[in-house]
VOGU-3710 file (C-alpha; in Angstrom, 3 decimals, decimal comma):
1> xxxxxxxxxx> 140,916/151,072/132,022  137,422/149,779/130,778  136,284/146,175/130,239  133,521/144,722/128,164  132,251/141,755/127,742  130,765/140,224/124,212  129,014/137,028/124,229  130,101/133,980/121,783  127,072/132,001/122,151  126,565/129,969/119,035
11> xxxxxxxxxx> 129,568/131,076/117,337  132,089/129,480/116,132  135,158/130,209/117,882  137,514/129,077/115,936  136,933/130,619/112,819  136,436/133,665/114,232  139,539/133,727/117,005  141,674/131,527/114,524  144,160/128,545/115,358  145,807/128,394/118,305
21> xxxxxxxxxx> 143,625/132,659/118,450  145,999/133,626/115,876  143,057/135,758/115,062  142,286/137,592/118,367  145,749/138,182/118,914  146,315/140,253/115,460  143,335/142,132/117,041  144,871/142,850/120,246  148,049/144,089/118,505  146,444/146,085/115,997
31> xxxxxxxxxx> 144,115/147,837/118,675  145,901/147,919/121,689  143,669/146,017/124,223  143,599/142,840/125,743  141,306/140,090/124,798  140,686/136,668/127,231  138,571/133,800/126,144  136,144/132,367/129,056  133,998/129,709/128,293  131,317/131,692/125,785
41> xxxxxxxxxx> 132,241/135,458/126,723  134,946/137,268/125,319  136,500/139,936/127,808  137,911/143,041/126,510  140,269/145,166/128,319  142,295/148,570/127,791  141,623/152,879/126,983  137,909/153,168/126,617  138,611/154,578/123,111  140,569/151,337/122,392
51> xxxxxxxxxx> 138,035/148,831/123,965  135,510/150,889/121,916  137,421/150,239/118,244  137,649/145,965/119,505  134,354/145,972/120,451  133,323/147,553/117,452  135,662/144,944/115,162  134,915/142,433/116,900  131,193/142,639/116,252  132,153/143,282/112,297
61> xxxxxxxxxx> 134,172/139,610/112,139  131,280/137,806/113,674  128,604/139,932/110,915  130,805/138,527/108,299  131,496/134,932/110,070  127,875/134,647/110,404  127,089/135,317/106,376  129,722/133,975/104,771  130,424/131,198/107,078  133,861/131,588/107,441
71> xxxxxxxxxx> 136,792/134,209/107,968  140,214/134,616/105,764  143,256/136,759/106,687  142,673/139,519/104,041  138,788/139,876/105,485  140,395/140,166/109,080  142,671/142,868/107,727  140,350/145,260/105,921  138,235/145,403/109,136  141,341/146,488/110,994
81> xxxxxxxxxx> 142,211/149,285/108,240  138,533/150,230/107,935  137,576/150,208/111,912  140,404/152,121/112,743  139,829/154,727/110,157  136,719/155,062/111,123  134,906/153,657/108,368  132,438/150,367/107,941  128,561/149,839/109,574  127,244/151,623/111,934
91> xxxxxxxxxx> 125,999/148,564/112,862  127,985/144,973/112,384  124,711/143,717/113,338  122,085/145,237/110,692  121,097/142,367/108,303  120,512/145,634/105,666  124,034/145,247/104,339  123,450/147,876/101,586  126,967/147,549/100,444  125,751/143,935/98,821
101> xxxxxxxxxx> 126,300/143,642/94,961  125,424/140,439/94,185  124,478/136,679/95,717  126,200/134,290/93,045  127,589/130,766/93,830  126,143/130,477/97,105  128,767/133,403/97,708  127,934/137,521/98,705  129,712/139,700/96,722  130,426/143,303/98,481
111> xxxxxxxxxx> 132,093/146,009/98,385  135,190/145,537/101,064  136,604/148,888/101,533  135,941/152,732/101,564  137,112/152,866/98,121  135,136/149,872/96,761  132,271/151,096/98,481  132,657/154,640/96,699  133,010/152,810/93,207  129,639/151,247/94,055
121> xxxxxxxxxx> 128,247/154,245/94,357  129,522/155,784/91,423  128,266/153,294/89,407  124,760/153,715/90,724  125,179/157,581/90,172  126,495/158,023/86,789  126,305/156,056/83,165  130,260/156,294/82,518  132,743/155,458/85,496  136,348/155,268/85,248
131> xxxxxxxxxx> 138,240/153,298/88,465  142,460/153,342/88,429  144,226/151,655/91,143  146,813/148,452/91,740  146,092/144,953/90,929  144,337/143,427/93,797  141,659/146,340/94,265  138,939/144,356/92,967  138,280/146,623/89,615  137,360/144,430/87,069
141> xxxxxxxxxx> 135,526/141,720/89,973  133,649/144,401/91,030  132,567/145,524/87,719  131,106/142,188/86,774  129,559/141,590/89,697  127,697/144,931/89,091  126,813/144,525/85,186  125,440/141,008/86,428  123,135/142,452/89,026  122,379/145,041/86,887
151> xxxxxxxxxx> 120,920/141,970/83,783  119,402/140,066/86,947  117,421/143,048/87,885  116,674/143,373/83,910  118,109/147,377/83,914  120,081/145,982/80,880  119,540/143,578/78,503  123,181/142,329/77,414  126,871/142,710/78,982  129,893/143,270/76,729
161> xxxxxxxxxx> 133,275/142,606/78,277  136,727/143,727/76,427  140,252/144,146/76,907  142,771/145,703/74,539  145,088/142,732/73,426  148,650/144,255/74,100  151,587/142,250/73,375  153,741/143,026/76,577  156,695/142,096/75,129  155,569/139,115/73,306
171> xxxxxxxxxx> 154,051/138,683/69,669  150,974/137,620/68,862  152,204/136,397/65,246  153,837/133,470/67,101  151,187/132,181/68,909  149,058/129,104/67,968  145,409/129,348/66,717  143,040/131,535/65,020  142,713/134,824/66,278  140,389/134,312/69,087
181> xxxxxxxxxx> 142,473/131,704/70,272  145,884/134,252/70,373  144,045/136,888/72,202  142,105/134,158/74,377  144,688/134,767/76,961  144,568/138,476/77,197  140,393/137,777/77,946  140,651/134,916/80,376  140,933/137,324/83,416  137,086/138,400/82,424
191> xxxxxxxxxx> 136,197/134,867/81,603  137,788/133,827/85,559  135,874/136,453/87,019  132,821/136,365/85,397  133,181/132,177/85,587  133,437/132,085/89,106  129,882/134,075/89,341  127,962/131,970/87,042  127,101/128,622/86,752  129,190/127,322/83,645
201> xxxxxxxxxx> 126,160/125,475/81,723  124,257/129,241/82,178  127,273/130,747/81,198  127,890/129,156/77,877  123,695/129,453/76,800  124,336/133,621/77,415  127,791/133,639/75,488  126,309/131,609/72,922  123,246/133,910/72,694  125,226/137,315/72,734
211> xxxxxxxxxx> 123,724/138,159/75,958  127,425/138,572/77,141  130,062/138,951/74,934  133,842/138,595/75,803  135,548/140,494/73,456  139,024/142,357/72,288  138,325/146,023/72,091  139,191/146,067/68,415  136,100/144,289/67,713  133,653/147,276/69,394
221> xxxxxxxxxx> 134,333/149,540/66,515  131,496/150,218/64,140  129,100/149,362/66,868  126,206/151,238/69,134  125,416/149,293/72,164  122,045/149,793/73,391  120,761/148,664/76,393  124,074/147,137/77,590  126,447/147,371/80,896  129,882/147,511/78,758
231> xxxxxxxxxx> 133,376/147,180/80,821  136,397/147,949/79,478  139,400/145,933/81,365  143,035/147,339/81,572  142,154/150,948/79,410  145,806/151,909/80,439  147,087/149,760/77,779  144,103/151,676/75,336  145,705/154,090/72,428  143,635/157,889/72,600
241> xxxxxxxxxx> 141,875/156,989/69,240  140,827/153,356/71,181  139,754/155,075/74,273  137,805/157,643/72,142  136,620/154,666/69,871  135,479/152,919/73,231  133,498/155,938/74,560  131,502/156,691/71,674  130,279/153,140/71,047  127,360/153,851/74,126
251> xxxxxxxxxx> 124,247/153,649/73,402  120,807/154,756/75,146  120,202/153,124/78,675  123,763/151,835/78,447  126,555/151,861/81,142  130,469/151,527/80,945  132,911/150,852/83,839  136,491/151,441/82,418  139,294/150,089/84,490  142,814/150,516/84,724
261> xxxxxxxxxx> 146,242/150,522/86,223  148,712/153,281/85,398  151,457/152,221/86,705  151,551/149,290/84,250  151,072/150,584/81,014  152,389/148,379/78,132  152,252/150,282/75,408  155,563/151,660/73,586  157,085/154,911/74,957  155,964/157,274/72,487
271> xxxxxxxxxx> 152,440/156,334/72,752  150,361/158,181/74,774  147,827/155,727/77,036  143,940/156,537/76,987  143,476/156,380/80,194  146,099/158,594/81,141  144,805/161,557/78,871  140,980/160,969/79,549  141,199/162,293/82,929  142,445/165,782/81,673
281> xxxxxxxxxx> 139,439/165,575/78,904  136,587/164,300/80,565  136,450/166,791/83,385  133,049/168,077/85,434  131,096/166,734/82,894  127,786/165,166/84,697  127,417/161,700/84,726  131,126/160,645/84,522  132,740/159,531/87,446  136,448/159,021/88,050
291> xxxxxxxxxx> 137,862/156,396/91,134  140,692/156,279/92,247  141,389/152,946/94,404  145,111/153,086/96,494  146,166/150,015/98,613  144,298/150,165/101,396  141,649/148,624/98,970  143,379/145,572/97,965  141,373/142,476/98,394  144,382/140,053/97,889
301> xxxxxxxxxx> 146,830/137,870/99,724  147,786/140,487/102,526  151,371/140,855/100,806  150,283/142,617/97,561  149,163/145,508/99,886  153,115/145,283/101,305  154,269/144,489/97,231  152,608/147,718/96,310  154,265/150,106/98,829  157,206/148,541/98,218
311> xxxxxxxxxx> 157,192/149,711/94,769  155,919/152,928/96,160  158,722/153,565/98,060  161,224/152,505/95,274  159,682/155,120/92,894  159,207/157,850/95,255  163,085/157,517/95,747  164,060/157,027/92,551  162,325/159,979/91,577  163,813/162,148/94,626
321> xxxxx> 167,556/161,134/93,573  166,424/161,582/89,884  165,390/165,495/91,112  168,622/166,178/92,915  170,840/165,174/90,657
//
């Protein structure tokens, strides 16, 4: 059995331990030690290798406690997954959090996760980078949090946003409005994420000025984007002629973050999905990187991690009784 102690001084207790150390006692269970509270030292007790892995989590929640000023269940979670694999800072403490994307809204905007973390350094790496994983993996958040640091730092001079608009099982025909205002729906997931990193007054001057553009996909064709950080949102629903069309629209200095889910892939049977054929095209060629995110990167309410392997295990068995009969 070892013991160690970590000192609380100046923080604040109940964010990081939770109500009524709802908190700390997720922590214990996950880990396997024992934690006591007395007066401004935490006590740790258990295996050595097990006091280690709390000490080191531990350390983590207060990092992120003391930057973001507060702590949420899903935060508290991906520590867990990522301490016990192994993975996160060498040092909870180091103000160089390299992992930072962005500062918008009074807010730091990060990569979470292993997987997020290896999409940020993709995207560094190489001018074309295609990420595929479940909702809730941060994809198409991540992806405008990086085209807007990349216009901050002035690497690009405009950001083009666009999303196939797929009628999933309802028409467009029916719908009210012009056509910007039957495909606004299909865009208003980029317009939410990009929103809630802008200020909307500076928002509306750079939409107004074409400095970002939120777009359907059908209206990229003819173009050659120069200069840009383009981002392609939900490719799987892209035909092979769109994805190609997509592709070919880069220009020089110009980047492109293509995101997708294949498991929800709206277009009719017969039609084969971009996304799902580009990854037997585009293979070793330099400077195009392919991501694949799982669950242990969502970023959402802690149940769409348990939705997704849900679904997992449905499919995996559906597929096993389709094979033996």
């Amino acid at each position: 059995m070892e013991t160690i102690n970590i000192s609380l001084s100046g923080v604040d207790q109940l964010s990081l331990l939770g109500t009524h150390d709802a908190h700390m006692r997720m922590i214990e269970e996950a880990v396997g030690v024992k934690a006591i509270i007395r007066d401004d030292m935490l006590i740790l007790k258990g295996e050595p290798e097990h006091v280690a892995l709390a000490e080191r989590l531990f350390k983590e929640l207060m990092f992120l406690l003391n930057r973001n000023g507060r702590l949420d269940r899903s935060e508290i979670d991906i520590a867990i997954d990522m301490i016990k694999a192994g993975e996160g800072r060498s040092s909870a403490a180091d103000e160089e959090d390299s992992s930072v994307i962005l500062t918008a809204k009074k807010s730091v905007i990060r990569a979470k996760t292993a997987g997020q973390e290896r999409y940020r350094q993709a995207v560094i790496k190489n001018d074309i980078v295609f990420v595929i994983g479940p909702a809730g993996t941060g994809k198409t958040f991540l992806a405008v949090a990086m085209a807007l640091a990349a216009f901050q730092k002035r690497q690009i001079s405009r950001i083009v946003l666009a999303r196939p608009a797929i009628e999933a099982g309802e028409s467009l025909g029916y719908l009210p409005g012009d056509l910007m205002d039957k495909v606004d729906p299909y865009l208003k997931p980029l317009t939410d994420a990009i929103f809630s990193m802008l200020p909307a007054d500076q928002l509306q001057r750079y939409v107004e000025k074409k400095t970002i553009e939120i777009i359907p996909l059908a209206y990229m064709r003819g173009r050659t984007l120069n200069n840009a950080f383009v981002i392609l949102d939900e490719a799987q629903n892209t035909t092979t002629m769109q994805m190609k069309m997509f592709l070919t629209r880069l220009g020089v200095n110009s980047k492109a973050i293509i995101t997708g889910d294949v498991t929800q892939i709206d277009l009719a049977r017969d039609v084969t999905s971009g996304l799902v054929q580009i990854q037997d095209i585009l293979v070793n060629i330099e400077g195009v990187a392919f991501i694949r995110l799982d669950r242990k990167d969502v970023v959402r309410h802690r149940l769409v991690k348990e939705i997704i392997q849900a679904y997992e295990t449905y499919q995996a068995a559906q597929n096993g009784g389709g094979e033996s009969s």
